[in-house]
N, C-alpha and C positions, 0 to 999 in steps of 0.2 A: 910128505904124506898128506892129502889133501882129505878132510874133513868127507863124508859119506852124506852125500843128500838127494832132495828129490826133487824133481821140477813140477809144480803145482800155479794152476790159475789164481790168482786172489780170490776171486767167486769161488774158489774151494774150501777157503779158509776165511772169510770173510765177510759182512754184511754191509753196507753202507747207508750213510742218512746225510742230506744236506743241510747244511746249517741252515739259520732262518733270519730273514730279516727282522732287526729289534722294534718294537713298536715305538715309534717317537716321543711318543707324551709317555713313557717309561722310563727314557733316559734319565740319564740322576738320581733314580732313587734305585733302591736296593741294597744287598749286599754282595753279589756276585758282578763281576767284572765281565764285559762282552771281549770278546776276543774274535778275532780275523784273521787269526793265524800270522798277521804280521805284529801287532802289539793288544796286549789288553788295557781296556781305556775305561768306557764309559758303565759307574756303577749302575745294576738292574735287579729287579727282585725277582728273575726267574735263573734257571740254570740247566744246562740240555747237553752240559759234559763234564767228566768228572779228569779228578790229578790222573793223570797216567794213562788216558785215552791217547790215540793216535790221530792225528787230523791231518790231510793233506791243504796245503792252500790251492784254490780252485781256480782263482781269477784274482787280477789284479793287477800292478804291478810290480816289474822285479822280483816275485816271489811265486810265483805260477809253478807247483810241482815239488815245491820244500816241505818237506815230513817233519811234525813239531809232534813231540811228546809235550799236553796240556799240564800247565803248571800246578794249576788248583780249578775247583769249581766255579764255569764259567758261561754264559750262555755264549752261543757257537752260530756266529754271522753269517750270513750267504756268499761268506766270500770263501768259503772252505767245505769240507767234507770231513765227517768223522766215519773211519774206518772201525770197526767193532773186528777185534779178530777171536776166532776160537783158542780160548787160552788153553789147549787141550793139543794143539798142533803151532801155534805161534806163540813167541814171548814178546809181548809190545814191545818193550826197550831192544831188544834185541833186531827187530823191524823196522825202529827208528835208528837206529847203528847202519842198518843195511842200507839205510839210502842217505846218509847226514852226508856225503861228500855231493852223489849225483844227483839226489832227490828224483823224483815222478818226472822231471821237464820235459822227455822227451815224449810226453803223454797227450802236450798240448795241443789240442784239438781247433783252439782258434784262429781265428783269421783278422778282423777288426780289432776284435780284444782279445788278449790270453785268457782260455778257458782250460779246464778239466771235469768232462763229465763222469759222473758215474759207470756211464759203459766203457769208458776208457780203461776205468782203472778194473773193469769185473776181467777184461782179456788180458791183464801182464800175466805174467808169467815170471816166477821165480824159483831162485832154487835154495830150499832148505836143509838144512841140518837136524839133527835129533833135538827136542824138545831140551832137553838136559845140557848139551851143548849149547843151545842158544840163551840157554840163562849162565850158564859159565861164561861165555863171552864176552855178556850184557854185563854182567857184575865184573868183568874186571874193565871194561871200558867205562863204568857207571864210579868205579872208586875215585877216577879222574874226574870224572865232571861236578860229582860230589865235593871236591876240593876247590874247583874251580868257583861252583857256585858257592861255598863258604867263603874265598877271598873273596866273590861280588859283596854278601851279605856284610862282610869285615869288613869292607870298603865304604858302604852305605853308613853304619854306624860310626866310623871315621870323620867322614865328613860330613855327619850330621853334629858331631862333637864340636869339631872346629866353627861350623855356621851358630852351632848355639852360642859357642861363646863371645865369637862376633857378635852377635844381636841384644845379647847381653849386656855386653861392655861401649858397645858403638852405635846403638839402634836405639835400644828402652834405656841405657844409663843406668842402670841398677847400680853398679856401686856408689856414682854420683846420691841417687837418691838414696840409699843407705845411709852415707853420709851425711844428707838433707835431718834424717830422722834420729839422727847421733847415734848409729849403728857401724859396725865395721860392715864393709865388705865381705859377705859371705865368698869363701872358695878360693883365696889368694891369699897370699903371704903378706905381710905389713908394708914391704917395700914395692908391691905392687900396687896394693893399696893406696899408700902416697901420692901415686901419678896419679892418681885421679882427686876432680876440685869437689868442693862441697857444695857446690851451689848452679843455678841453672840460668842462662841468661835468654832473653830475646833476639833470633836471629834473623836474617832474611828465609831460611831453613824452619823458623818455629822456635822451641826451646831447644838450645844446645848447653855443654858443658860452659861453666864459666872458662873464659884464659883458649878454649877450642876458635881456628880457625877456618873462615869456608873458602875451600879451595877445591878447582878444576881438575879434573883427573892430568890432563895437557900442562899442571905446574908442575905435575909432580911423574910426569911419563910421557914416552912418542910412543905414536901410533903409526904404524905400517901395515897398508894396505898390498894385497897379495897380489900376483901374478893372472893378467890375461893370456888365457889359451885357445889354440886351435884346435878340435878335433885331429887333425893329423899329428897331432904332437905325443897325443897318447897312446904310446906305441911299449911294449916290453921295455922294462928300464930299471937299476936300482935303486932311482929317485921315482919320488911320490909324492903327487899335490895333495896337501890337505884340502879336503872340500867341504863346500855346505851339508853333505852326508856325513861329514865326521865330528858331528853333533848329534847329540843323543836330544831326546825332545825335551826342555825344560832346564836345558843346559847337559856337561858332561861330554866325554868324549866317547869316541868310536873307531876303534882301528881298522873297522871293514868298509871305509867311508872312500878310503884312499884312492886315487887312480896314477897309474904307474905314467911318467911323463918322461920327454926328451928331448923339450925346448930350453930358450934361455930361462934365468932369470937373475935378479939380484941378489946380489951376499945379504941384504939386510928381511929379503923374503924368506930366507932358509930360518926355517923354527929346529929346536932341540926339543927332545924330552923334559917335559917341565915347563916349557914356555910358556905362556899366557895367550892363549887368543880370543876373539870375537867373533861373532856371528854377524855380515854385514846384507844376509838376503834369507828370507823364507818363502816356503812355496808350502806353508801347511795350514789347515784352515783356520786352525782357534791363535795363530801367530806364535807358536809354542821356539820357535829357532830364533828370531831376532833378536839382535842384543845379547845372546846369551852368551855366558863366558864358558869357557871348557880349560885344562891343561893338556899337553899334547903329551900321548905317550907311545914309546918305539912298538913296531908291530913285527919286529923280529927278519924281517926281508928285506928293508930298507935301507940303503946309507945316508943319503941324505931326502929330509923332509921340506917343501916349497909351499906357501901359504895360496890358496885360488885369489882371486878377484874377490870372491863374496868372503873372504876372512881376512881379520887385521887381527898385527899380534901386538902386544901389550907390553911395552919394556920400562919399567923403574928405571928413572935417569939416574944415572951413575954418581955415588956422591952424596943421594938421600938416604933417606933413612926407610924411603916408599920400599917396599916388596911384592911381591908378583902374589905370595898368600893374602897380606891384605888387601889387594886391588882387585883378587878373584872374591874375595869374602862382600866387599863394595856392591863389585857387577854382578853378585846372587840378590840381592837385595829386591822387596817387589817394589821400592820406590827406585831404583834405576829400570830394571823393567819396564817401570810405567813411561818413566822416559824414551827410552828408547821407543817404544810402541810411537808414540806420541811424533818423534821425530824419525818415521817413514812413511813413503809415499806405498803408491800402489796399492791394487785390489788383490787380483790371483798373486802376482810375485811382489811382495814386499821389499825395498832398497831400504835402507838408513843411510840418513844424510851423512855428509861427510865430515861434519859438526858435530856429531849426538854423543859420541863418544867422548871428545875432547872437551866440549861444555858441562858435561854433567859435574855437578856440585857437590861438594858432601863436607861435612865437617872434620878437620884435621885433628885427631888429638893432641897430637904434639911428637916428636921423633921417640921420647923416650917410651912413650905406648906403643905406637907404631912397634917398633923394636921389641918389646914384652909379647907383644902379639904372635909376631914372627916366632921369635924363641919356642914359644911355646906349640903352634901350628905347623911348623917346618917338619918337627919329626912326622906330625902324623900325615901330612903328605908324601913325605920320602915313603912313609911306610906305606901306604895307598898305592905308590910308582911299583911300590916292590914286589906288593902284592897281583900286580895289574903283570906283570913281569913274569911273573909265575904261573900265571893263570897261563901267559901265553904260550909259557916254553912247555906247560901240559898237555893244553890243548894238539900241540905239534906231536908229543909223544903218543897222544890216543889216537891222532888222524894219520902215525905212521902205522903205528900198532892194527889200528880196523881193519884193512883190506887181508893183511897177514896174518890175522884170526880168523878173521871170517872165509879164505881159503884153505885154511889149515897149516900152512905156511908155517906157524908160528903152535906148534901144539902145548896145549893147557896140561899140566902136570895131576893124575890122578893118583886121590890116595890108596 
């Protein structure tokens, strides 16, 4: 039994305004975040959209016609539109549902550049359901996303756990200087405490732990560089290259990065879930991709995963005491960053040498911290894996579930 609706212009139920270009000498300051429908970035002290507005993106690329329900208060770039619907006849979330698979794309009116105007979007035409109905739909497809964005949020607070305790123990030396000041170590057990020395010496690094040694990431790991492709090679397949899109800006991974491939390559290019890899090209202005480490995790469609050309993965030689948690904990660090930066060429596309990674230097504590490190970090990765796991087998049930609500297909039980 298919859901009862009606066919209505968007100009019947709709108003529209075009985002606006930010003023430059504004940038930086504020409290509201500018958004362009592809990411929100740069803080501003004005705001011209609020949580739960609908925006199309207008122009751009890769993203020309994708419906974003706004996060929070934000001013609203020229590279989008915000739709205003009458909450009397449409339910936002319910409008952002309708088009999360197909979005506006085929609205694109450009030629040189992808565009969507205004007038574009006042002649679609769609077909609606009862007011009442569209927010039952939205709330049970919203309970999923709800949970989704809770494991992101869990995930953030995970791995901010983890980096503080690195920076803690490996970066500022706190329990060293605790020590220094005839203090215990705040936050550890006594046999933790022990591994670390009481005093600080001169290194080629600055001050480091006494008894700590400096060693190259390349003593303690190989690095493998990823797989050159052809355009023809990326054809339907159950193998998927990791690409320079399957970084998130500032590090972090991304499962929608992947592009399905059909070429060779090597056994030692194929990554796993959990693997360690790097970023070895950017193509974004403020250099936010280089260098940056990420963990690899499964996107649910795949069987096997192949690293690109612009990514190397990260492997703890066999035998140490090194771990792929502390060597990703290392390559967060803003002094490998700085390195890295430091050690590529190019203007618009950035390379990093084929040195940057393997030279970079840092101070060893010794196998038995390394090892304490891990212990304690490992779970809250696994848990991150797991949650990242979850997010995605949901994600599949809501994107099976939408079309089969939203037809009626799937009827909503009333009390």
């Amino acid at each position: 039994m298919r859901i009862e609706e009606r066919k209505v212009k968007l100009s019947e139920i709709a108003t529209f305004s075009y985002g606006k270009m930010p003023k430059k000498e504004l940038l930086g300051m504020g409290e509201y975040p500018t958004y362009s429908g592809y990411r929100y970035q740069y803080a501003y002290p004005e705001f011209n959209c609020h949580a739960g507005d609908v925006i199309v993106v207008a122009r751009g690329v890769g993203g020309t016609g994708d419906v974003k329900l706004v996060r929070e208060k934000c001013y609203l770039t020229n590279l989008a539109i915000r739709i205003e619907l009458d909450k009397h006849q449409v339910d936002n979330q319910f409008f952002y549902y309708k088009f999360l698979n197909s979005g506006l794309r085929h609205l694109d009116s450009g030629s040189a550049q992808s565009q969507i105007t205004i007038n574009d979007l006042k002649n679609e035409r769609i077909d609606l359901p009862a007011i009442q109905r569209q927010k039952e739909i939205a709330g049970i497809l919203c309970s999923l996303d709800d949970k989704i964005h809770l494991n992101q949020q869990m995930n953030q607070s995970l791995e901010s756990i983890a980096q503080t305790i690195f920076k803690s123990w490996f970066v500022d030396f706190d329990p060293v200087k605790a020590k220094m000041e005839g203090r215990e170590p705040e936050g550890m057990d006594a046999e933790t405490a022990a591994l670390f020395p009481d005093s600080l010496v001169e290194s080629e690094l600055g001050l480091i732990p006494e008894g700590w040694n400096i060693l190259n990431i390349d003593d303690v790991a190989s690095i493998t560089k990823g797989k050159s492709y052809k355009s023809v090679e990326l054809e339907p397949s159950t193998t998927a290259l990791v690409t320079l899109k399957s970084f998130q800006r500032g590090g972090g991974y991304r499962t929608d990065g992947l592009k399905e491939y059909t070429g060779s390559f090597k056994a030692s290019q194929v990554v796993n879930p959990g693997d360690l890899i790097v970023s070895y090209t950017d193509v974004t202005q403020k250099a936010e991709l280089i260098g940056r480490p990420a963990f690899v995790y499964a996107d649910g469609s795949h069987e096997t995963y192949v690293i690109s050309l612009d990514v190397a993965v990260i492997r703890p030689i066999v035998g140490t005491s090194m771990s792929k948690e502390f060597l990703y904990s290392v390559m967060k660090t803003d002094r490998f960053t700085e390195h890295t930066y430091s050690h590529s060429t190019g203007t618009t596309v950035l390379h990093l040498s084929k040195d940057a990674v393997p030279s970079y230097s840092f101070a060893f504590p010794g196998d038995g911290l390394v090892q304490r490190f891990t212990e304690i970090c490992l779970p809250i990765y696994q848990q991150i894996l797991v949650n990242h796991q979850e997010s995605i087998n949901l994600a599949s049930i809501r994107n099976t579930l939408l079309p089969k609500l939203i037809s009626g297909e799937i009827q909503i039980p009333t009390e």
